[in-house]
PyMOL CGO cylinders between C-alpha atoms (Angstrom):
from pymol import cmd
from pymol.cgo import CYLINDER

trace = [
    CYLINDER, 4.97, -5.49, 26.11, 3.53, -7.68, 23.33, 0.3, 1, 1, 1, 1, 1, 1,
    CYLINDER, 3.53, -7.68, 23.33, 0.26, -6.69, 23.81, 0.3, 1, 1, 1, 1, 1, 1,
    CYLINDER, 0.26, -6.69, 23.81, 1.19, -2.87, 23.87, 0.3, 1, 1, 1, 1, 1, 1,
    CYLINDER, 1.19, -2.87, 23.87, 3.29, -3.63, 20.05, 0.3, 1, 1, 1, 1, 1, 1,
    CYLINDER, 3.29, -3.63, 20.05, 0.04, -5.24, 18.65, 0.3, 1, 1, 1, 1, 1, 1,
    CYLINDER, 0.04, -5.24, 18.65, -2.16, -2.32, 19.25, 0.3, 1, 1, 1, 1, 1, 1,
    CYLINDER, -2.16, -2.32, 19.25, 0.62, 0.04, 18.38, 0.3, 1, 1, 1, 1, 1, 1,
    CYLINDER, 0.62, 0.04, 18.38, 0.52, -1.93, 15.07, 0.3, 1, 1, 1, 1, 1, 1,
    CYLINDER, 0.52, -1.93, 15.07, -3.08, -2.22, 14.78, 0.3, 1, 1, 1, 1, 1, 1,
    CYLINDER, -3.08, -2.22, 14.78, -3.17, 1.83, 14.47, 0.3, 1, 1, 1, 1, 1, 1,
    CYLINDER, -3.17, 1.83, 14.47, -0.77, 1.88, 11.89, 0.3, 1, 1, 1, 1, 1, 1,
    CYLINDER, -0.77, 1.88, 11.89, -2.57, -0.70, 10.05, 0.3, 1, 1, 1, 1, 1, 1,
    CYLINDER, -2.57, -0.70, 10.05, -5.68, 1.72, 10.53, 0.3, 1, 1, 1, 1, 1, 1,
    CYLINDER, -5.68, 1.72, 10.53, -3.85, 4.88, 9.39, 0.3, 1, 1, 1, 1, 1, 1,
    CYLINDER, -3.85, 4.88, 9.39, -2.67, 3.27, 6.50, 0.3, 1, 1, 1, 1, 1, 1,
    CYLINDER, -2.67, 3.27, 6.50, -5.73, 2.04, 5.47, 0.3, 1, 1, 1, 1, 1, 1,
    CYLINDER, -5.73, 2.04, 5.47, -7.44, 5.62, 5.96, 0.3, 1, 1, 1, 1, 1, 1,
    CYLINDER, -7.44, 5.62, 5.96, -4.57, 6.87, 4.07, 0.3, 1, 1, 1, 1, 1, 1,
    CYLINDER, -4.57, 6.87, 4.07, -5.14, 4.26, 0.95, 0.3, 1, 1, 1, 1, 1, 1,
    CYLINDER, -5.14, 4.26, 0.95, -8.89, 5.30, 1.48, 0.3, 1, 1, 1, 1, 1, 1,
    CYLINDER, -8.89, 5.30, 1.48, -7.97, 9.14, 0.94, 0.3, 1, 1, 1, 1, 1, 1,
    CYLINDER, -7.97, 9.14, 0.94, -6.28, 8.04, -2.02, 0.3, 1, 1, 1, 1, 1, 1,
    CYLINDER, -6.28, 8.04, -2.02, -8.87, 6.49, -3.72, 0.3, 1, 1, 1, 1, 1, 1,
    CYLINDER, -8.87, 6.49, -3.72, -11.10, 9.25, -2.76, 0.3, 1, 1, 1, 1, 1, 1,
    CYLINDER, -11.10, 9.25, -2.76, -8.68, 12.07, -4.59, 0.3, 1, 1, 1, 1, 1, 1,
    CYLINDER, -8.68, 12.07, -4.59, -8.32, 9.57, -7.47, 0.3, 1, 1, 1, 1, 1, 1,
    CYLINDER, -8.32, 9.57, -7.47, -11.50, 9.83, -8.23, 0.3, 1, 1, 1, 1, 1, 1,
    CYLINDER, -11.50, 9.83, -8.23, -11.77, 12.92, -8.06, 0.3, 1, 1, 1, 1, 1, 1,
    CYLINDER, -11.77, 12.92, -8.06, -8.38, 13.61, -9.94, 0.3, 1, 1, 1, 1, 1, 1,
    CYLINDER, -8.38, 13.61, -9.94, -6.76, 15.19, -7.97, 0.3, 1, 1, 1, 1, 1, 1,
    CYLINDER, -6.76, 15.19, -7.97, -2.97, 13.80, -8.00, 0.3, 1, 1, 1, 1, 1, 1,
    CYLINDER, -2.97, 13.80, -8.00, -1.44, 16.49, -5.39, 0.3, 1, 1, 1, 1, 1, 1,
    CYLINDER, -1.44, 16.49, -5.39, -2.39, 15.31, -2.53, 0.3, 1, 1, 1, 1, 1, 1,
    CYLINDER, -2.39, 15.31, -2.53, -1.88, 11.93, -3.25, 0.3, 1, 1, 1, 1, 1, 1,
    CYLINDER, -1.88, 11.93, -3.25, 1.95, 12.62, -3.76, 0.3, 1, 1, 1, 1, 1, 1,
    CYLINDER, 1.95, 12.62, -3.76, 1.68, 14.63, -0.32, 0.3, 1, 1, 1, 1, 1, 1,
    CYLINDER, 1.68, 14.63, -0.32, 0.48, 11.51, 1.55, 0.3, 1, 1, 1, 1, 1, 1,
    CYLINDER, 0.48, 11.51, 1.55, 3.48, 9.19, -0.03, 0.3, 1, 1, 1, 1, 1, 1,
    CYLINDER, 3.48, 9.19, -0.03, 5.75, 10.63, 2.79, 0.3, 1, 1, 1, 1, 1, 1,
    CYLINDER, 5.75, 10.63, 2.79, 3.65, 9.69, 5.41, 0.3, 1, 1, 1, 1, 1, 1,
    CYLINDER, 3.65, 9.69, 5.41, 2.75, 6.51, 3.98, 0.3, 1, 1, 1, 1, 1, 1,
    CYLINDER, 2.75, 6.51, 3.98, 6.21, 5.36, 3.93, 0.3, 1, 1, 1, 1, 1, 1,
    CYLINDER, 6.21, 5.36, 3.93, 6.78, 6.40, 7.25, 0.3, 1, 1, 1, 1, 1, 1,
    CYLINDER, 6.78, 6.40, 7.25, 3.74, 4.39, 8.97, 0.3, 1, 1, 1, 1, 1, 1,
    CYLINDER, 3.74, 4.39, 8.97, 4.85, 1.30, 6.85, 0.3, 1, 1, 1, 1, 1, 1,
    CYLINDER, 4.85, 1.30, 6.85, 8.43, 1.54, 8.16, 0.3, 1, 1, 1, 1, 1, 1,
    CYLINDER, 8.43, 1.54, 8.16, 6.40, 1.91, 11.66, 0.3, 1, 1, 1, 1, 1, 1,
    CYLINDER, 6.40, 1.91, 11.66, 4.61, -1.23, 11.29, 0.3, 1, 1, 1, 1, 1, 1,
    CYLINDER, 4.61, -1.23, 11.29, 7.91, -3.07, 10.08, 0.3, 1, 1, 1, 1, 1, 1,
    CYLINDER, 7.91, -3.07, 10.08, 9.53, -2.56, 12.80, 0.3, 1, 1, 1, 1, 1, 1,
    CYLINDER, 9.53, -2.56, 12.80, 6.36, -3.21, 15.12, 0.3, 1, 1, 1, 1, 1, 1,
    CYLINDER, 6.36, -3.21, 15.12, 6.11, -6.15, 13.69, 0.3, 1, 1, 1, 1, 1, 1,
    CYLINDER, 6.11, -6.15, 13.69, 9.67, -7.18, 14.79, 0.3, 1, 1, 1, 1, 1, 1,
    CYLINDER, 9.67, -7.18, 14.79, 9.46, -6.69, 17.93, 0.3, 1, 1, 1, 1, 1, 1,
    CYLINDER, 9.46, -6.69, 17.93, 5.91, -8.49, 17.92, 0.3, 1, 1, 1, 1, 1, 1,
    CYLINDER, 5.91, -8.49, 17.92, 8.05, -11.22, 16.49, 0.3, 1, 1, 1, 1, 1, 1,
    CYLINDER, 8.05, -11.22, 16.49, 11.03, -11.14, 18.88, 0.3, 1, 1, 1, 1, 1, 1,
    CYLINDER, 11.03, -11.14, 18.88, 8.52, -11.11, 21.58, 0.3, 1, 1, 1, 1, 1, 1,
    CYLINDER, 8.52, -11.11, 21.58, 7.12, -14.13, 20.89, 0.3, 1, 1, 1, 1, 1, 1,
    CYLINDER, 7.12, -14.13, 20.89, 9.80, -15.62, 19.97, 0.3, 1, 1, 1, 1, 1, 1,
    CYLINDER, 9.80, -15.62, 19.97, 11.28, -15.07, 23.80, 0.3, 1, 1, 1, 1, 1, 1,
    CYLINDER, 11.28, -15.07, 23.80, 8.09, -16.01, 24.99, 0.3, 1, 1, 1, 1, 1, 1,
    CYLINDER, 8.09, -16.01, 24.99, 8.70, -18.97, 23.06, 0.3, 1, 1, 1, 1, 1, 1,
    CYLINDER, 8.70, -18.97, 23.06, 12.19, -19.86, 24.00, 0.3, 1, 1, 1, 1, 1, 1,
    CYLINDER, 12.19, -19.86, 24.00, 11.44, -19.23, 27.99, 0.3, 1, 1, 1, 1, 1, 1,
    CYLINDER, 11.44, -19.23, 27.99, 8.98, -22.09, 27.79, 0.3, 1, 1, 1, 1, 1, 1,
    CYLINDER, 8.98, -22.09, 27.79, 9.79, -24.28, 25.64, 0.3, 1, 1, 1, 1, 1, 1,
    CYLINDER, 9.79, -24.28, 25.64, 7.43, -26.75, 26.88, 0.3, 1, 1, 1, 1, 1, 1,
    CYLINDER, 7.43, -26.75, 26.88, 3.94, -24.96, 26.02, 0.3, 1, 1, 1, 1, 1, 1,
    CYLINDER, 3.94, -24.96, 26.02, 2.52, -24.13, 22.48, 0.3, 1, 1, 1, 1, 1, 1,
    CYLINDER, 2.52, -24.13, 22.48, 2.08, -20.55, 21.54, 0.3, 1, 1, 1, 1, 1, 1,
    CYLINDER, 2.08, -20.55, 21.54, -1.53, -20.25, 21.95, 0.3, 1, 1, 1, 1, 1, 1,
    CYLINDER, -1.53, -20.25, 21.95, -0.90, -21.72, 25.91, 0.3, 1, 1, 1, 1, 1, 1,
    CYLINDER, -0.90, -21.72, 25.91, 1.12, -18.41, 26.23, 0.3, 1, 1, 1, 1, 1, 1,
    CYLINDER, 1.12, -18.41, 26.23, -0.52, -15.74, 25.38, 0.3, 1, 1, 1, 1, 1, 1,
    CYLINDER, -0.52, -15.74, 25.38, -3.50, -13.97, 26.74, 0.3, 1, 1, 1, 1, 1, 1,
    CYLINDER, -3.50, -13.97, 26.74, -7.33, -13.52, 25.58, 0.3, 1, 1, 1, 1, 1, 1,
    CYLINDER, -7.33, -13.52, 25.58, -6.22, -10.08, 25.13, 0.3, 1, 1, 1, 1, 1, 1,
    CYLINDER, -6.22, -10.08, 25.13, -2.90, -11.06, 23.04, 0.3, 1, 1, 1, 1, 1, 1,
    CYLINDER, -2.90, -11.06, 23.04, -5.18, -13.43, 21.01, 0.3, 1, 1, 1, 1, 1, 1,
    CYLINDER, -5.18, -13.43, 21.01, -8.02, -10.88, 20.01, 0.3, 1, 1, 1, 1, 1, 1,
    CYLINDER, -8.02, -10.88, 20.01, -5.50, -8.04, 19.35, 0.3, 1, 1, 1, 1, 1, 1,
    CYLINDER, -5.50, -8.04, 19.35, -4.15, -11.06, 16.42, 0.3, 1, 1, 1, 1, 1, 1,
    CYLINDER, -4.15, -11.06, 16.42, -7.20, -11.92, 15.15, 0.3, 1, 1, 1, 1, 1, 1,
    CYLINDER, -7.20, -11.92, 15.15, -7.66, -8.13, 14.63, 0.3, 1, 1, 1, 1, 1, 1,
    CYLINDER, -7.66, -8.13, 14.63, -4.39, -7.92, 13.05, 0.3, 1, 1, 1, 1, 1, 1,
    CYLINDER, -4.39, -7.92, 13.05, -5.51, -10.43, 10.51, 0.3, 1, 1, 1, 1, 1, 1,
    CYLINDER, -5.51, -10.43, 10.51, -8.82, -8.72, 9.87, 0.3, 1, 1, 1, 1, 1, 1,
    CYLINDER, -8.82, -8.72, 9.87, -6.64, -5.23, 9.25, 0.3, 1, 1, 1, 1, 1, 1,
    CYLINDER, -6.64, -5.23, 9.25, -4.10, -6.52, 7.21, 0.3, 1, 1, 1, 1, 1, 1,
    CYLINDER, -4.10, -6.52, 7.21, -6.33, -8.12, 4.81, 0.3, 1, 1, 1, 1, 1, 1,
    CYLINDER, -6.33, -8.12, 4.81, -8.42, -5.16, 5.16, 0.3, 1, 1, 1, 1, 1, 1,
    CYLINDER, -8.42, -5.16, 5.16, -5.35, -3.14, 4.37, 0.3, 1, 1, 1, 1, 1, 1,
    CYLINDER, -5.35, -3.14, 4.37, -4.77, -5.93, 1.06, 0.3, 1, 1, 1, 1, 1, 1,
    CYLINDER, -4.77, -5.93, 1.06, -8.25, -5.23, -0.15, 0.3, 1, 1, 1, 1, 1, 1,
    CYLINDER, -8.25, -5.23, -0.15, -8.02, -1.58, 0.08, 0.3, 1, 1, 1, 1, 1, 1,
    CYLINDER, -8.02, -1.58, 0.08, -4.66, -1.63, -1.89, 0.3, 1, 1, 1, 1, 1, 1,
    CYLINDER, -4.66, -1.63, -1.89, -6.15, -3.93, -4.34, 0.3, 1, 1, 1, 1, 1, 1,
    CYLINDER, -6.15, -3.93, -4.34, -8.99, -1.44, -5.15, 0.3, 1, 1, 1, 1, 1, 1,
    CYLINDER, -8.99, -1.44, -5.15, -6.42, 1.52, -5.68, 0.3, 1, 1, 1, 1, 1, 1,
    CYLINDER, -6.42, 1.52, -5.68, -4.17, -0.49, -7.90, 0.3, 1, 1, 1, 1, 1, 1,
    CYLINDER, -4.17, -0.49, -7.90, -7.36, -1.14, -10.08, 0.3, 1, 1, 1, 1, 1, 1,
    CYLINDER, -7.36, -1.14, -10.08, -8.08, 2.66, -10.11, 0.3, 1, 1, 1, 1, 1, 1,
    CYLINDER, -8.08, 2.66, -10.11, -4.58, 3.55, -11.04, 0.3, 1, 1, 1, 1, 1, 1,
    CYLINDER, -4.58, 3.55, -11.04, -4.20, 1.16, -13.88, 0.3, 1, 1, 1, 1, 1, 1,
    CYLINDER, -4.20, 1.16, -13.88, -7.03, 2.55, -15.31, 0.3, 1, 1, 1, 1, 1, 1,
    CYLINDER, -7.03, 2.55, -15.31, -5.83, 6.36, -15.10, 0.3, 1, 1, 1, 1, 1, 1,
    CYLINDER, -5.83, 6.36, -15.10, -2.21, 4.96, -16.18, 0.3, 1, 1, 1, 1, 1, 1,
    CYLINDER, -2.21, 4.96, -16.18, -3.90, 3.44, -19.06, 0.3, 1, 1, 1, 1, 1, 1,
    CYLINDER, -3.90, 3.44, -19.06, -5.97, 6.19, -20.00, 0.3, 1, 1, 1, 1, 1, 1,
    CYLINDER, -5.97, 6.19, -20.00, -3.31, 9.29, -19.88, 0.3, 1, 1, 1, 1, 1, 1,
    CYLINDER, -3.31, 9.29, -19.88, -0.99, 6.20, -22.00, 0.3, 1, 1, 1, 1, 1, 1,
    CYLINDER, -0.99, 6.20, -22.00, -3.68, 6.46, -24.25, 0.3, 1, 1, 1, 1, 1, 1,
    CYLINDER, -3.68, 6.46, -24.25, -4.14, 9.92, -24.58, 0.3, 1, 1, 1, 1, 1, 1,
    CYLINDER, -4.14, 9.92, -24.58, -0.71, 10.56, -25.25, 0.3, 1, 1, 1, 1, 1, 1,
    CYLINDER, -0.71, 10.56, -25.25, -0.44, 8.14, -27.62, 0.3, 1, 1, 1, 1, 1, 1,
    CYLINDER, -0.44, 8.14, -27.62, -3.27, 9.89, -29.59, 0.3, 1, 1, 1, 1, 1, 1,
    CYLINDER, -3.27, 9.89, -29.59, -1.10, 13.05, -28.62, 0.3, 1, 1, 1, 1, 1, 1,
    CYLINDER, -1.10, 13.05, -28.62, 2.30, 11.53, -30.01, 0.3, 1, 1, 1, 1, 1, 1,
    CYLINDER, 2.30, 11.53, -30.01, 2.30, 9.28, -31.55, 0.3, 1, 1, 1, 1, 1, 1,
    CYLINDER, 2.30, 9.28, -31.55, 4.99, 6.26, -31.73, 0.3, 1, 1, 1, 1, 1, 1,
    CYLINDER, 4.99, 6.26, -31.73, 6.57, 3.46, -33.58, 0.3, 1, 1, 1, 1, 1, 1,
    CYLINDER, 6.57, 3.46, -33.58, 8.60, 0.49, -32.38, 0.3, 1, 1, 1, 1, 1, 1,
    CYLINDER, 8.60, 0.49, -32.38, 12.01, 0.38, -33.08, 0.3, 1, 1, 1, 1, 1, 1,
    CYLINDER, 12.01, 0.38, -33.08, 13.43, -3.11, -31.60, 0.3, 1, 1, 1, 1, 1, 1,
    CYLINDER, 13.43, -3.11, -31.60, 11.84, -3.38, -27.76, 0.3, 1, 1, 1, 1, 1, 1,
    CYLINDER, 11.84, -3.38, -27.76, 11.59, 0.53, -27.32, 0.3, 1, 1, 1, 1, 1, 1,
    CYLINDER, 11.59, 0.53, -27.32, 8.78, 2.93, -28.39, 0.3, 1, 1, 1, 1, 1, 1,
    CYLINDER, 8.78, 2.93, -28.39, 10.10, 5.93, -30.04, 0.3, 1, 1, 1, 1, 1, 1,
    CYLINDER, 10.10, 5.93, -30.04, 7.81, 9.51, -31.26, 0.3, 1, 1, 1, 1, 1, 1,
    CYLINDER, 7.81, 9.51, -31.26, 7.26, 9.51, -34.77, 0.3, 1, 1, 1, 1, 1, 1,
    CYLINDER, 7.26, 9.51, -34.77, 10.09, 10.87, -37.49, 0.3, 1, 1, 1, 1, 1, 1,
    CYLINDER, 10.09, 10.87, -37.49, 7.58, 13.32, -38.51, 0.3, 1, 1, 1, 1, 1, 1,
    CYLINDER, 7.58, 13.32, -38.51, 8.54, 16.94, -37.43, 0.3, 1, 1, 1, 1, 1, 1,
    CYLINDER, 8.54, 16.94, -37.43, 5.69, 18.23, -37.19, 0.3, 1, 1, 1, 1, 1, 1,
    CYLINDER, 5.69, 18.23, -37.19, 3.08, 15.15, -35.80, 0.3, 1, 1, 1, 1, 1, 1,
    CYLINDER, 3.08, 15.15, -35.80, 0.88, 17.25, -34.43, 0.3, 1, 1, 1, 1, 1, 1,
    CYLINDER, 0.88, 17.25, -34.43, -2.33, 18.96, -36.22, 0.3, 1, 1, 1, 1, 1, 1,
    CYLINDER, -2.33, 18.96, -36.22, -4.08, 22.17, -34.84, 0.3, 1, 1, 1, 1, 1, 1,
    CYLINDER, -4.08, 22.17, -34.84, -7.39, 22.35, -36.33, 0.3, 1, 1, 1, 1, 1, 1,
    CYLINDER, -7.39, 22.35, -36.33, -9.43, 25.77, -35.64, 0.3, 1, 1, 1, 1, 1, 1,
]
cmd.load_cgo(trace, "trace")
C-alpha cells in the first residue's frame, strides 16, 4: 500500500510541476486566462498530494510501530526506497519550478504597479496610498 501512495504522489508532484511549467509558458507570453483556468486544478492536485502524503505518513508510521525493533530503512523495500529518493528529486523539482514563476510574476506585478502609477498617480496619506486630489489627473495628448 505504501508503495502504491508514493507513486500516486509522485504523479501529482509531476502534474503540478507541468502545470507550474504551463504557467510560466503563458506568462511569458501574457496571457493571464489560462493561468486563472489552471488555479482550480492546481488546488485540487495539491489537496491530492496532502492527503497522499498522509497516508504515506500513517503508513510508515504503522510500519514503524509493528516493529519497533528495526530502523526505517530495515523496513522498507528497494522499491519503497527509490520511489523516496524520487519524491525528493520532484519536490525540489516542484520548489525550483515555483521559484522561477514567483520571479516572473514579481516582475509583471511590478511592472503593471508601475504603469498604473504613471496612469494614476498617488500620494501617501499615513500608511495608505491614495489617487491624487486632482480631478482631472489624467492628460490626453493628440
Amino acid at each position: 500500500m505504501l508503495s502504491h501512495h508514493l507513486q500516486s504522489a509522485l504523479s501529482d508532484l509531476r502534474d503540478l510541476v507541468k502545470l507550474t511549467e504551463s504557467d510560466i509558458a503563458d506568462i511569458k507570453e501574457a496571457k493571464n486566462d489560462p493561468q486563472f483556468d489552471r488555479l482550480s486544478l492546481k488546488e485540487e492536485k495539491i489537496k491530492s498530494f496532502e492527503s497522499k502524503k498522509a497516508m504515506i505518513d500513517h503508513e510508515i508510521s504503522t510500519l514503524m510501530t509493528s516493529n519497533p525493533d528495526k530502523e526505517l530503512p530495515q523496513l522498507l523495500t528497494q522499491d519503497q526506497h527509490a520511489l523516496l529518493d524520487e519524491l525528493k528529486v520532484e519536490l525540489s523539482n516542484l520548489r525550483d519550478t515555483n521559484k522561477h514563476y514567483a520571479k516572473l510574476v514579481l516582475v509583471v506585478s511590478n511592472l503593471y504597479n508601475t504603469f498604473l502609477e504613471r496612469l494614476v498617480p498617488t500620494e501617501m496619506q499615513g500608511y495608505n496610498k491614495v489617487a491624487s486630489k486632482k480631478p482631472s489627473f489624467l492628460e490626453v495628448r493628440v
